[in-house]
PDB file as gemmi writes it, atoms N, CA and C in Angstrom:
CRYST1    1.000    1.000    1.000  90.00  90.00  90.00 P 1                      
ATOM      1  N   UNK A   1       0.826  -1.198   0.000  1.00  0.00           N  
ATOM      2  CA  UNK A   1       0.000   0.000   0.000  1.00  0.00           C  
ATOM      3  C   UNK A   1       0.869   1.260   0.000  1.00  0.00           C  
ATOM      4  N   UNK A   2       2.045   0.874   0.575  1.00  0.00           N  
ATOM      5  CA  UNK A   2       2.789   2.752   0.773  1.00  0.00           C  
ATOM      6  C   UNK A   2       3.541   2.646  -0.577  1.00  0.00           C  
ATOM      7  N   UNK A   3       3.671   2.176  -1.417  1.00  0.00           N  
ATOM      8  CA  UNK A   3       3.774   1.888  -3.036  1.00  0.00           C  
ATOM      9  C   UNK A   3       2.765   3.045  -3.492  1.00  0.00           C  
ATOM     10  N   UNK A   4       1.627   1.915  -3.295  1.00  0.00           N  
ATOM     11  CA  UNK A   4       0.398   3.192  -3.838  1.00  0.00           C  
ATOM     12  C   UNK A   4       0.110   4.335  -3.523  1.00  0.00           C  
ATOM     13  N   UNK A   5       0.574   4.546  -2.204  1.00  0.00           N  
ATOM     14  CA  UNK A   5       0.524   5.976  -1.821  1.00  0.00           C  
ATOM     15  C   UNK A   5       1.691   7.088  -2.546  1.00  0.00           C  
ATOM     16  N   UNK A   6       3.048   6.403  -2.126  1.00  0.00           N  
ATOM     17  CA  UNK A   6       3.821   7.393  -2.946  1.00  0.00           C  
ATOM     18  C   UNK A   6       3.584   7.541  -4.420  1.00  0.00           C  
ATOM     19  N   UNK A   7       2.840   6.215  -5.506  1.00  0.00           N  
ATOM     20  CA  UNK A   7       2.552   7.201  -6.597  1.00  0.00           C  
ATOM     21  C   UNK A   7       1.707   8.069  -6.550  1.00  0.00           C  
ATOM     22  N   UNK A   8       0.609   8.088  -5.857  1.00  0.00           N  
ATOM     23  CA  UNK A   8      -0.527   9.184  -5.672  1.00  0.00           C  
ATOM     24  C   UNK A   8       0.220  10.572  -5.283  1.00  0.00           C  
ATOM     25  N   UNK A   9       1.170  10.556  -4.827  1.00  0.00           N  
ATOM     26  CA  UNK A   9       1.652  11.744  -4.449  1.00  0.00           C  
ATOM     27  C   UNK A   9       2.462  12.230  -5.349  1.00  0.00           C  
ATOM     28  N   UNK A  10       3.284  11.424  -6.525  1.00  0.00           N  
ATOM     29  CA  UNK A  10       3.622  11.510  -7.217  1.00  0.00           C  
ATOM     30  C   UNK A  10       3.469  12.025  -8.545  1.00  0.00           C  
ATOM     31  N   UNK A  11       1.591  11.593  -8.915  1.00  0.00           N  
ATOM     32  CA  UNK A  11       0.914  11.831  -9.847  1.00  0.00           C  
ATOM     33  C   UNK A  11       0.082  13.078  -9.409  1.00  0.00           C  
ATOM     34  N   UNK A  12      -0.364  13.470  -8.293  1.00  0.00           N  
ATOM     35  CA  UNK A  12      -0.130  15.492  -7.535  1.00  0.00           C  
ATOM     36  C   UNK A  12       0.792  15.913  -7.692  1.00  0.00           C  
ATOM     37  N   UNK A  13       1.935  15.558  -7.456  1.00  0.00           N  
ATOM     38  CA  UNK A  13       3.157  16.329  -8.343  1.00  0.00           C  
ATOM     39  C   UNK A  13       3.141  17.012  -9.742  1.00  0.00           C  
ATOM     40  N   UNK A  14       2.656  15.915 -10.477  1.00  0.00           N  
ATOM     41  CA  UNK A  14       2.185  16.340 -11.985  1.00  0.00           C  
ATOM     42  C   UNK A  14       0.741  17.259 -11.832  1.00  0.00           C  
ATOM     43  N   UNK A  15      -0.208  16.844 -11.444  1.00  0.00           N  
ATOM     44  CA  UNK A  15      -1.699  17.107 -11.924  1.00  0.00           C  
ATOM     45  C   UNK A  15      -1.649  18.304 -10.515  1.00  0.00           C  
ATOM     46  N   UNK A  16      -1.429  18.284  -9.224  1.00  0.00           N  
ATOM     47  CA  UNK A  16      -2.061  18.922  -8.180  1.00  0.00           C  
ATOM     48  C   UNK A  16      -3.552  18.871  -8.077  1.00  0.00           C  
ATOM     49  N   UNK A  17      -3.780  17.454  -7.912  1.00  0.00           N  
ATOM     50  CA  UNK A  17      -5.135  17.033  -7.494  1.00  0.00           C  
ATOM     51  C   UNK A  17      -5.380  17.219  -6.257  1.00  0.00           C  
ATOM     52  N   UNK A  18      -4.489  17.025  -4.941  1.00  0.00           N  
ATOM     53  CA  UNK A  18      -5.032  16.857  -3.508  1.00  0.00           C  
ATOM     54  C   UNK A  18      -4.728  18.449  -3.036  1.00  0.00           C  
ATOM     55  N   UNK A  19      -5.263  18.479  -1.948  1.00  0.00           N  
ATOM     56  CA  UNK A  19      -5.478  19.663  -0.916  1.00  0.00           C  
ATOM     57  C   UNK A  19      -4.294  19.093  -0.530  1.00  0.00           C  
ATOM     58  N   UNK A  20      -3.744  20.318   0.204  1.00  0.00           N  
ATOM     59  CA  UNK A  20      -2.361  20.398   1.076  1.00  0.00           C  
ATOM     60  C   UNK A  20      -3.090  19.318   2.554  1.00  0.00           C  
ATOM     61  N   UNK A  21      -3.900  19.400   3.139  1.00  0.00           N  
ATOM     62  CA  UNK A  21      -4.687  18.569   3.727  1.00  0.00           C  
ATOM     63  C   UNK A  21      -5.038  17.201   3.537  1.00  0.00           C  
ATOM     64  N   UNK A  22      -5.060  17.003   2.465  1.00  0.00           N  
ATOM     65  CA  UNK A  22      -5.132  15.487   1.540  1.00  0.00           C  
ATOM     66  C   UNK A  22      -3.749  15.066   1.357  1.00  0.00           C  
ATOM     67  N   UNK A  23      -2.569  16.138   1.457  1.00  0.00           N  
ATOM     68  CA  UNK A  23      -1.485  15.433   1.404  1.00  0.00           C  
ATOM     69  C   UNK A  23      -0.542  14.925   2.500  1.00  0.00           C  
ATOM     70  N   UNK A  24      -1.392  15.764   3.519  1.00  0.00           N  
ATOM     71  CA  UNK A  24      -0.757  15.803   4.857  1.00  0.00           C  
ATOM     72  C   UNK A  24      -1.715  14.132   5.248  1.00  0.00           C  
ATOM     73  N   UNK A  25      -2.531  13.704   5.022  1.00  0.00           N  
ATOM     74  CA  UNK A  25      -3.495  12.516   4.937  1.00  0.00           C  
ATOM     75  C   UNK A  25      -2.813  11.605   4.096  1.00  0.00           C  
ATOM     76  N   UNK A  26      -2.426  11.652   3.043  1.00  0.00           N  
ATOM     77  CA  UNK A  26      -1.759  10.521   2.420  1.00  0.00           C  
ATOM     78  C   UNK A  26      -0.384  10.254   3.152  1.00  0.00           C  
ATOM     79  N   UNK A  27       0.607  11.680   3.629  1.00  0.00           N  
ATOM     80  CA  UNK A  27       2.032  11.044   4.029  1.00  0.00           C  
ATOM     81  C   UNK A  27       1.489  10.349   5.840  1.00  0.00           C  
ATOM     82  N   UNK A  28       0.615  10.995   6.235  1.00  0.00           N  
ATOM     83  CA  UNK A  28       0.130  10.068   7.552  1.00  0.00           C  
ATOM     84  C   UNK A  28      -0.117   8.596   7.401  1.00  0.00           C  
ATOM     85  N   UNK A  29      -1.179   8.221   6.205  1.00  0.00           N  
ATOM     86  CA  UNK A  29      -1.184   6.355   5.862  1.00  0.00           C  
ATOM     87  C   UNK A  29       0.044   6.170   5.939  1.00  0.00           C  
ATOM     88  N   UNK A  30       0.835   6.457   4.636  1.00  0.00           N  
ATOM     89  CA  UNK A  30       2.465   5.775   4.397  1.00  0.00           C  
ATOM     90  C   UNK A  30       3.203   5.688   6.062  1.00  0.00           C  
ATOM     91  N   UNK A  31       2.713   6.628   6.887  1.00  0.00           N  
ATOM     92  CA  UNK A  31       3.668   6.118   8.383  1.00  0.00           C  
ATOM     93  C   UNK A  31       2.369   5.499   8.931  1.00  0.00           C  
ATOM     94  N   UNK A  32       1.486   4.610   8.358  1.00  0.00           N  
ATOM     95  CA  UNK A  32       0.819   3.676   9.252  1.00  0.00           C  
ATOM     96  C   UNK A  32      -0.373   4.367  10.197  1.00  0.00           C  
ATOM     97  N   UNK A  33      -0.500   5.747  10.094  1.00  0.00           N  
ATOM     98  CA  UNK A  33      -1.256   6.528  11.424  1.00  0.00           C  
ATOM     99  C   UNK A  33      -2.618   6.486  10.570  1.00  0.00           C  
ATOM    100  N   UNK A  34      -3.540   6.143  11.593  1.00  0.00           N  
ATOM    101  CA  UNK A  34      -4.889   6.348  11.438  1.00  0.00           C  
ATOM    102  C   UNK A  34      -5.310   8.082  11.116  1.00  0.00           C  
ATOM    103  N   UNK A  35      -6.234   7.824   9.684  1.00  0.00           N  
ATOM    104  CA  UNK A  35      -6.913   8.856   9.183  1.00  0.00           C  
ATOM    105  C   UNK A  35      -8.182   8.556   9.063  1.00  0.00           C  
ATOM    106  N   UNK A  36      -9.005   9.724   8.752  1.00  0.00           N  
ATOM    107  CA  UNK A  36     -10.544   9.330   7.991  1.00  0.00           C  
ATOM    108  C   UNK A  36     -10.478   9.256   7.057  1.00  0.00           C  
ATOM    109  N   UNK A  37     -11.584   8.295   6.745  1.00  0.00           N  
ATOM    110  CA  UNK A  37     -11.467   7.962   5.062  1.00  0.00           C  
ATOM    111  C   UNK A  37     -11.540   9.274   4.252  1.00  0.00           C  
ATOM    112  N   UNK A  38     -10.975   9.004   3.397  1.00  0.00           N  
ATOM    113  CA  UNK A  38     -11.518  10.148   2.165  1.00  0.00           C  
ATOM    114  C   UNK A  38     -11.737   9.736   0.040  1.00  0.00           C  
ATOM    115  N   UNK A  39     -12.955   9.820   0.097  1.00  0.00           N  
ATOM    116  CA  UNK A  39     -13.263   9.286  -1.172  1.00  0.00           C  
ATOM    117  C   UNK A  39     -12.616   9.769  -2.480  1.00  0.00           C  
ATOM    118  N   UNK A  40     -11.905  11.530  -2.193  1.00  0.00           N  
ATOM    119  CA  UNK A  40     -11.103  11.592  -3.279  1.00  0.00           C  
ATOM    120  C   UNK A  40      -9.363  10.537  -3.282  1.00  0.00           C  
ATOM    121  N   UNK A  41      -9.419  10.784  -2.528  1.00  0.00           N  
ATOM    122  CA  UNK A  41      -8.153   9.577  -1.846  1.00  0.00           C  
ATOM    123  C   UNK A  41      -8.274   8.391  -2.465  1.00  0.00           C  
ATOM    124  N   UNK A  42      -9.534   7.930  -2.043  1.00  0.00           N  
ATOM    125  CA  UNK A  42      -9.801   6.312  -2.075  1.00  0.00           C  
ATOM    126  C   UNK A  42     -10.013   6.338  -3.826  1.00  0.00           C  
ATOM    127  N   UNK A  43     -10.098   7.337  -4.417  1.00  0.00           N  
ATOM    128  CA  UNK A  43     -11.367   7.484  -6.018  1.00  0.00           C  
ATOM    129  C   UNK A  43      -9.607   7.704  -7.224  1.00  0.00           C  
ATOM    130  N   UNK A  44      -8.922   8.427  -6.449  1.00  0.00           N  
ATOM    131  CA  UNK A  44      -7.558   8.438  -7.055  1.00  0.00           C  
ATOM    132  C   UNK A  44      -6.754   7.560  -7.008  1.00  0.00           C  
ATOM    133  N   UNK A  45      -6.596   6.516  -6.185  1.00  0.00           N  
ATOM    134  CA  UNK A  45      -5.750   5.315  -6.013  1.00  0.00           C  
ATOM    135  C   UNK A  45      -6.516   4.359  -6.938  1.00  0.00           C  
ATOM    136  N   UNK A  46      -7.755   4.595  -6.882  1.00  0.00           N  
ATOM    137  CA  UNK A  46      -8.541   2.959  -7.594  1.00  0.00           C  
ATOM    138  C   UNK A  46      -8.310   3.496  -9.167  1.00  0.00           C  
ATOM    139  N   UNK A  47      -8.337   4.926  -9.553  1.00  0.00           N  
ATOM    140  CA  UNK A  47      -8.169   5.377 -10.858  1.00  0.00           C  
ATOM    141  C   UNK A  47      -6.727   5.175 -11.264  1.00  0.00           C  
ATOM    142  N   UNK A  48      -5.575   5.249 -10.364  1.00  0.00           N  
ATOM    143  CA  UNK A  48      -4.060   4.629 -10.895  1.00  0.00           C  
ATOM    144  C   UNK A  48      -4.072   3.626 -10.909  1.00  0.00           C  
ATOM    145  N   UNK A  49      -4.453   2.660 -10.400  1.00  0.00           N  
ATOM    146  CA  UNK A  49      -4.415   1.325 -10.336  1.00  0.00           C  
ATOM    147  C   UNK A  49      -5.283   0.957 -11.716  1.00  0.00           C  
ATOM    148  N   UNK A  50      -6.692   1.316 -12.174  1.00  0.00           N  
ATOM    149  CA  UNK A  50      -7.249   1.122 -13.226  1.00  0.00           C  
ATOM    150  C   UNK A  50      -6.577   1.157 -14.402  1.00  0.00           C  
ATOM    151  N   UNK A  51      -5.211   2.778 -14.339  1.00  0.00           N  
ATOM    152  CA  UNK A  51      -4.941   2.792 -15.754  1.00  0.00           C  
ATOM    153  C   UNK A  51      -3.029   2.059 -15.470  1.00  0.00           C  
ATOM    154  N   UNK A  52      -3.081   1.606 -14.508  1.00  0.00           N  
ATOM    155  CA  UNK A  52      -1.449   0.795 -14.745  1.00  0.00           C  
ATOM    156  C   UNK A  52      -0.377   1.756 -14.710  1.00  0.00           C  
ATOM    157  N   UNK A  53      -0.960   3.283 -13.823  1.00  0.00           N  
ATOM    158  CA  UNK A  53       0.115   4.455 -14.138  1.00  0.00           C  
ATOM    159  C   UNK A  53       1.340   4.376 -13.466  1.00  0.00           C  
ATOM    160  N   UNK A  54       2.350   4.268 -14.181  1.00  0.00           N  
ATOM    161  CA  UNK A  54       4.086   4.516 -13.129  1.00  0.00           C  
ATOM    162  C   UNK A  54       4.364   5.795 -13.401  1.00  0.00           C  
ATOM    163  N   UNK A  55       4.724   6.189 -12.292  1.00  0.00           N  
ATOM    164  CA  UNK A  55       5.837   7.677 -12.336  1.00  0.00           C  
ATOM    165  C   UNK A  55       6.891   7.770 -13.238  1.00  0.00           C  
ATOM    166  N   UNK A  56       6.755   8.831 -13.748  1.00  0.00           N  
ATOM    167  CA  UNK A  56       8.622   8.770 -14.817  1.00  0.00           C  
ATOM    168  C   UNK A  56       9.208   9.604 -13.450  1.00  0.00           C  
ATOM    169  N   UNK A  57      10.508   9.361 -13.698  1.00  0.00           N  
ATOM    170  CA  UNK A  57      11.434   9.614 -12.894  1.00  0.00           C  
ATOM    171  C   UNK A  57      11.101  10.766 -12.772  1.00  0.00           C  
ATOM    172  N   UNK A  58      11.444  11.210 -11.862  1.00  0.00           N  
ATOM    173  CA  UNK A  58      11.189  12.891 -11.458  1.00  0.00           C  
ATOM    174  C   UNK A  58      12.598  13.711 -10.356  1.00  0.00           C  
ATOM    175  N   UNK A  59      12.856  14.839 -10.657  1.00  0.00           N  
ATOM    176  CA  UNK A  59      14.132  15.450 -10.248  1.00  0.00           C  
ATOM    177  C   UNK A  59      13.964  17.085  -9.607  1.00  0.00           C  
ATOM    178  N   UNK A  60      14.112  17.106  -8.938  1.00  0.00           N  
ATOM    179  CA  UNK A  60      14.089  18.644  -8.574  1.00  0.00           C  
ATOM    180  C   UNK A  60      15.376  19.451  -9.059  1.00  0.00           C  
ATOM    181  N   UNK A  61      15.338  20.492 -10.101  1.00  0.00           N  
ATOM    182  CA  UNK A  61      16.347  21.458 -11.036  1.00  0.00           C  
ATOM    183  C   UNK A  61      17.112  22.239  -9.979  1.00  0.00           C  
ATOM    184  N   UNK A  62      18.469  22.622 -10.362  1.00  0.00           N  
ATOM    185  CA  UNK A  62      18.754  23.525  -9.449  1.00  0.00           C  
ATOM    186  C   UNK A  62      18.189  24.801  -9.416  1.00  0.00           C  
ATOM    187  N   UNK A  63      16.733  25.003 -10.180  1.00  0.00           N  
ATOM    188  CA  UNK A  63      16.232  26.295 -10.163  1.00  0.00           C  
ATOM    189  C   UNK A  63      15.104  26.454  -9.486  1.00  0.00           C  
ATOM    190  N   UNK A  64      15.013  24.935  -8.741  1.00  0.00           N  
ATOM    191  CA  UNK A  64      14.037  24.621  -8.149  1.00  0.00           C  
ATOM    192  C   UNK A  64      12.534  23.855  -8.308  1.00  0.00           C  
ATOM    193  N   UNK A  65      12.546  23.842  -9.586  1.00  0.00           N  
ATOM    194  CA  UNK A  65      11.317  23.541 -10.301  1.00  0.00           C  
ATOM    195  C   UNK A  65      11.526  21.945 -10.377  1.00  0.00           C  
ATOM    196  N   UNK A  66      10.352  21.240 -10.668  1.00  0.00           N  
ATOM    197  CA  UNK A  66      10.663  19.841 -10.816  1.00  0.00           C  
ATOM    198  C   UNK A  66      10.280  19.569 -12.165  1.00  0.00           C  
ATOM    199  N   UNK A  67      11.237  18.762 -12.346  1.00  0.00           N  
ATOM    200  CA  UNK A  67      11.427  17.995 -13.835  1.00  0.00           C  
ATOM    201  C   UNK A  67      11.093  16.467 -13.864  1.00  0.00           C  
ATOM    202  N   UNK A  68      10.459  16.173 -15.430  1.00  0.00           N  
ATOM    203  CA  UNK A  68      10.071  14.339 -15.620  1.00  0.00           C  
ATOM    204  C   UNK A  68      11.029  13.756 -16.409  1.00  0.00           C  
ATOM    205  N   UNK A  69      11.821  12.729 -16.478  1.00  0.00           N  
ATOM    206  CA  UNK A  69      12.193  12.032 -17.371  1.00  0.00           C  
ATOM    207  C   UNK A  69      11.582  12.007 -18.513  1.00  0.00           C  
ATOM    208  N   UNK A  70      11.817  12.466 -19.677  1.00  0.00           N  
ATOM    209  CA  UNK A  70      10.752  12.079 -20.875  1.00  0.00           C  
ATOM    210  C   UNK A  70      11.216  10.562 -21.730  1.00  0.00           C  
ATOM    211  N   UNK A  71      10.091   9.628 -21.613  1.00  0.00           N  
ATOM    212  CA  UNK A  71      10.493   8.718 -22.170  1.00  0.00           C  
ATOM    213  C   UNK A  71      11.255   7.877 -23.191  1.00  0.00           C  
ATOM    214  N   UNK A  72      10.427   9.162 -24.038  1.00  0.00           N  
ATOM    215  CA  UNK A  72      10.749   9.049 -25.359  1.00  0.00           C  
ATOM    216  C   UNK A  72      12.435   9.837 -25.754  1.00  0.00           C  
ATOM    217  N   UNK A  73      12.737  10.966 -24.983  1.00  0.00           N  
ATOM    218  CA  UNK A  73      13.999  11.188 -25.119  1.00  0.00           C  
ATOM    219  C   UNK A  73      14.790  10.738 -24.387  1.00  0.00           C  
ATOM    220  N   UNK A  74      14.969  10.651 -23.062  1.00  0.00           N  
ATOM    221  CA  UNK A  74      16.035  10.135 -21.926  1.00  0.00           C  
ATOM    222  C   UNK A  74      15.851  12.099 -21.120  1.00  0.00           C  
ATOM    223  N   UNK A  75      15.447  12.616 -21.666  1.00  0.00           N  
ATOM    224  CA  UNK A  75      16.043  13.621 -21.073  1.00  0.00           C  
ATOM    225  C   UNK A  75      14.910  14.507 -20.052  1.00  0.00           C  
ATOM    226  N   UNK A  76      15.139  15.726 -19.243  1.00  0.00           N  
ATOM    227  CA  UNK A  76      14.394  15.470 -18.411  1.00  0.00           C  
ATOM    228  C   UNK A  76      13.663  16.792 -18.642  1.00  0.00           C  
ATOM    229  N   UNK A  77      12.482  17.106 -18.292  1.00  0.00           N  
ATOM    230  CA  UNK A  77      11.663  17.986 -19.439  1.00  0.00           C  
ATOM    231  C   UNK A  77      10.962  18.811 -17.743  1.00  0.00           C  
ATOM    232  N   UNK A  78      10.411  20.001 -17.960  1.00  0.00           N  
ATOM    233  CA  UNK A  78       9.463  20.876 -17.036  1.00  0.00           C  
ATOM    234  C   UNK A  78       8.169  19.944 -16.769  1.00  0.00           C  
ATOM    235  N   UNK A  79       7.577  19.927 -15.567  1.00  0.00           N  
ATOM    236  CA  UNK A  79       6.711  19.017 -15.161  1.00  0.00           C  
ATOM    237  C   UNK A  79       5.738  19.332 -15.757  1.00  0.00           C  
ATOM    238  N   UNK A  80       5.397  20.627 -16.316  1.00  0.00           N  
ATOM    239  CA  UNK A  80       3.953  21.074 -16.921  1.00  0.00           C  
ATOM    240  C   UNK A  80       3.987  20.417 -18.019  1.00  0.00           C  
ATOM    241  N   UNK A  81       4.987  19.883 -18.824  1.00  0.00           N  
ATOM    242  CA  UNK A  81       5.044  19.551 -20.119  1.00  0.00           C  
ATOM    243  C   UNK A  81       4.399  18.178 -20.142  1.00  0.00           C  
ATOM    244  N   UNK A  82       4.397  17.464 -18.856  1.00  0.00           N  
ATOM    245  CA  UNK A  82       3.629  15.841 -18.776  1.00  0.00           C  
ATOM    246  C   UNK A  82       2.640  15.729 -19.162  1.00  0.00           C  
ATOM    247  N   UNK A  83       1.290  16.863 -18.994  1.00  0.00           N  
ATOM    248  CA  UNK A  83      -0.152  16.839 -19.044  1.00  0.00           C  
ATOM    249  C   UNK A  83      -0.342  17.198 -20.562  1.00  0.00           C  
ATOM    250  N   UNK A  84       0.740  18.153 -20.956  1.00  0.00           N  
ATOM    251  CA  UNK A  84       0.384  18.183 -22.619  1.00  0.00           C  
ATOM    252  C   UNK A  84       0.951  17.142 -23.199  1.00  0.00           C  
ATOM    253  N   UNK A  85       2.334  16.254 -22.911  1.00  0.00           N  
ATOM    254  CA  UNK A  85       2.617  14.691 -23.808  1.00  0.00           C  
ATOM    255  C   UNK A  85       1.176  13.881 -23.404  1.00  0.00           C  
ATOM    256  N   UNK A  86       0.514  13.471 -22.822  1.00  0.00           N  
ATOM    257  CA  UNK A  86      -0.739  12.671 -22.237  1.00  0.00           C  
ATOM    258  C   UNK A  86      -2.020  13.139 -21.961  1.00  0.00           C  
ATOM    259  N   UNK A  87      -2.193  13.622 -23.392  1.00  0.00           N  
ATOM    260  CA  UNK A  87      -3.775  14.597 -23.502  1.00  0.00           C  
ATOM    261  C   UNK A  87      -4.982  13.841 -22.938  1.00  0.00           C  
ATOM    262  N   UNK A  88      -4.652  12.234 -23.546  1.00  0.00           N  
ATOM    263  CA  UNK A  88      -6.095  11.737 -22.822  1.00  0.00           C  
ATOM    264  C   UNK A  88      -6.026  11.470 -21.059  1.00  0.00           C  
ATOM    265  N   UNK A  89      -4.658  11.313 -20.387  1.00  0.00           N  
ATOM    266  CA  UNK A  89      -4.417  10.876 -19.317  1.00  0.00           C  
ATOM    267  C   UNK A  89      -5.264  12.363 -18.719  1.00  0.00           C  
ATOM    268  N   UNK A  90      -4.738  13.176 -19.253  1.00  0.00           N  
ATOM    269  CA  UNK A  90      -4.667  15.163 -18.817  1.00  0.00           C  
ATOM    270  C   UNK A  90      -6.199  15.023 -18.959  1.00  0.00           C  
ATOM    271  N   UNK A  91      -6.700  14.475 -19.948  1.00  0.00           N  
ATOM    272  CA  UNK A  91      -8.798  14.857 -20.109  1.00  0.00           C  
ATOM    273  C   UNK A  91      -9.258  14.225 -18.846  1.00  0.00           C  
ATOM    274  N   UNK A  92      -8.863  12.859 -18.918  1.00  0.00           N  
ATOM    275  CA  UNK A  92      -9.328  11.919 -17.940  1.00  0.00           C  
ATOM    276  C   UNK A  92      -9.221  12.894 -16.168  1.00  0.00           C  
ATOM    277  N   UNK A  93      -8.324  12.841 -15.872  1.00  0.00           N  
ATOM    278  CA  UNK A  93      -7.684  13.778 -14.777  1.00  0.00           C  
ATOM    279  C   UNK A  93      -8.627  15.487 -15.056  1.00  0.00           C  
ATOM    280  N   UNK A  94      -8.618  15.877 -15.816  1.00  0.00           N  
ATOM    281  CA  UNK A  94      -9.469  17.150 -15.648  1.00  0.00           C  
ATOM    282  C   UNK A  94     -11.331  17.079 -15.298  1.00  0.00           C  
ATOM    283  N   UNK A  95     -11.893  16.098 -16.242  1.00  0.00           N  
ATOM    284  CA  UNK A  95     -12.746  15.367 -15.610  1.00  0.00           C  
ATOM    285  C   UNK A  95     -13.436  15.161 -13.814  1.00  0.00           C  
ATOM    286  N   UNK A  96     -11.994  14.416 -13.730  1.00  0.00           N  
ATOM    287  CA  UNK A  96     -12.316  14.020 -12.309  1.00  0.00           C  
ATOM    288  C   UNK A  96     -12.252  15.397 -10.991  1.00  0.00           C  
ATOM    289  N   UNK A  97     -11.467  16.356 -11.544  1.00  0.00           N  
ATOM    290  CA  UNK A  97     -11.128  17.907 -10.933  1.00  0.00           C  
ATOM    291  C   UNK A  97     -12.264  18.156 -10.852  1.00  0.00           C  
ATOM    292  N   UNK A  98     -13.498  18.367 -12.171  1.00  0.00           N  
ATOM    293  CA  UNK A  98     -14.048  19.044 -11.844  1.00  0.00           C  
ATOM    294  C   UNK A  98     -15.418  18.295 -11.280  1.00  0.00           C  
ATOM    295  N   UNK A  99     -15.471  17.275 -11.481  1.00  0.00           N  
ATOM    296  CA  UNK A  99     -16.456  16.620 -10.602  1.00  0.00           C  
ATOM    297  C   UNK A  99     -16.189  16.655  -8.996  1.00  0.00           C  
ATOM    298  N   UNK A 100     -15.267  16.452  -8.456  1.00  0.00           N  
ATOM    299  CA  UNK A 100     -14.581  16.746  -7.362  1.00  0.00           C  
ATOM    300  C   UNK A 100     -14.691  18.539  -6.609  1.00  0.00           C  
ATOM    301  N   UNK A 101     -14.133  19.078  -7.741  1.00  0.00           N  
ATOM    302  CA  UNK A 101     -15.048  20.578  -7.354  1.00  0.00           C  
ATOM    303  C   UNK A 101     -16.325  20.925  -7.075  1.00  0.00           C  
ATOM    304  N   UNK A 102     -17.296  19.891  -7.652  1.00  0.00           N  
ATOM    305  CA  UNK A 102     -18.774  20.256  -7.432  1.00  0.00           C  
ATOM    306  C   UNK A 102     -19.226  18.943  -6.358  1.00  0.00           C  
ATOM    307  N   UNK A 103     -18.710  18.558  -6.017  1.00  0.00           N  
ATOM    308  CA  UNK A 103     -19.064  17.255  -4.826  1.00  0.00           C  
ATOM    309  C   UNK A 103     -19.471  16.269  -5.474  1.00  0.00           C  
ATOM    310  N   UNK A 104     -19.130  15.490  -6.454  1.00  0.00           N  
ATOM    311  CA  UNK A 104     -19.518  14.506  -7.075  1.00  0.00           C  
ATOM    312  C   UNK A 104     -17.908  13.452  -7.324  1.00  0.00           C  
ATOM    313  N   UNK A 105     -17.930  12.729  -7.797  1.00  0.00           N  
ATOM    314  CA  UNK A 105     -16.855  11.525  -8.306  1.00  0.00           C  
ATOM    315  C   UNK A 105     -17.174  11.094  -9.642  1.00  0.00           C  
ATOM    316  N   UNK A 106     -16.308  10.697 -10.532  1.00  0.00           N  
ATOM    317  CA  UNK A 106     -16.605   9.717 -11.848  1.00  0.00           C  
ATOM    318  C   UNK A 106     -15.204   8.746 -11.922  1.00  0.00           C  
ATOM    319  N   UNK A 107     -15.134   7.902 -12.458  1.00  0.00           N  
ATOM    320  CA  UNK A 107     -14.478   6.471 -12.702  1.00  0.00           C  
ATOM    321  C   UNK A 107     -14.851   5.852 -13.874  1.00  0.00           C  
TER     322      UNK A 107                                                      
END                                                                             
């Protein structure tokens, strides 16, 4: 499970899906400490797991900004640039934002 958690935190890295609150909730599971459930939590793990997502390597620049491995080159690219290589991953994920904004879920 703390597998699945660090990609979830991983894939907020890219997208910034969780509340600073939701993240302070995910690094609490990974040390084992009891939280309340939370369905965007629970609705984002079952959605990585659905699509088989791994992290590309990821690096913090000395300019501070974080960078992805790009697959296809070896080389390591601005994190904003992930959501435009993976338009349908980026639709799918915008989707779920805004259902999530209005109190609803989709899967």
């Amino acid at each position: 499970m703390k597998e699945k958690l660090l990609q979830l935190l991983r894939f907020d890295s890219i997208y910034r899906i969780l509340t600073w609150e939701e993240r302070i909730s995910v690094h609490r599971m990974i040390q084992g400490k009891e939280v309340a459930e939370n369905e965007k939590i629970d609705t984002y793990l079952h959605f990585l797991k659905v699509k088989r997502w791994k992290a590309p390597a990821m690096r913090m620049g000395q300019d501070r900004l974080m960078y992805f491995q790009n697959e296809k080159t070896g080389q390591f690219d601005p994190i904003d640039w992930y959501a435009e290589k993976h338009p349908f991953l980026t639709a799918e994920v915008e989707k779920h934002k805004e259902f999530f904004k209005h109190g609803s879920k989709i899967i």
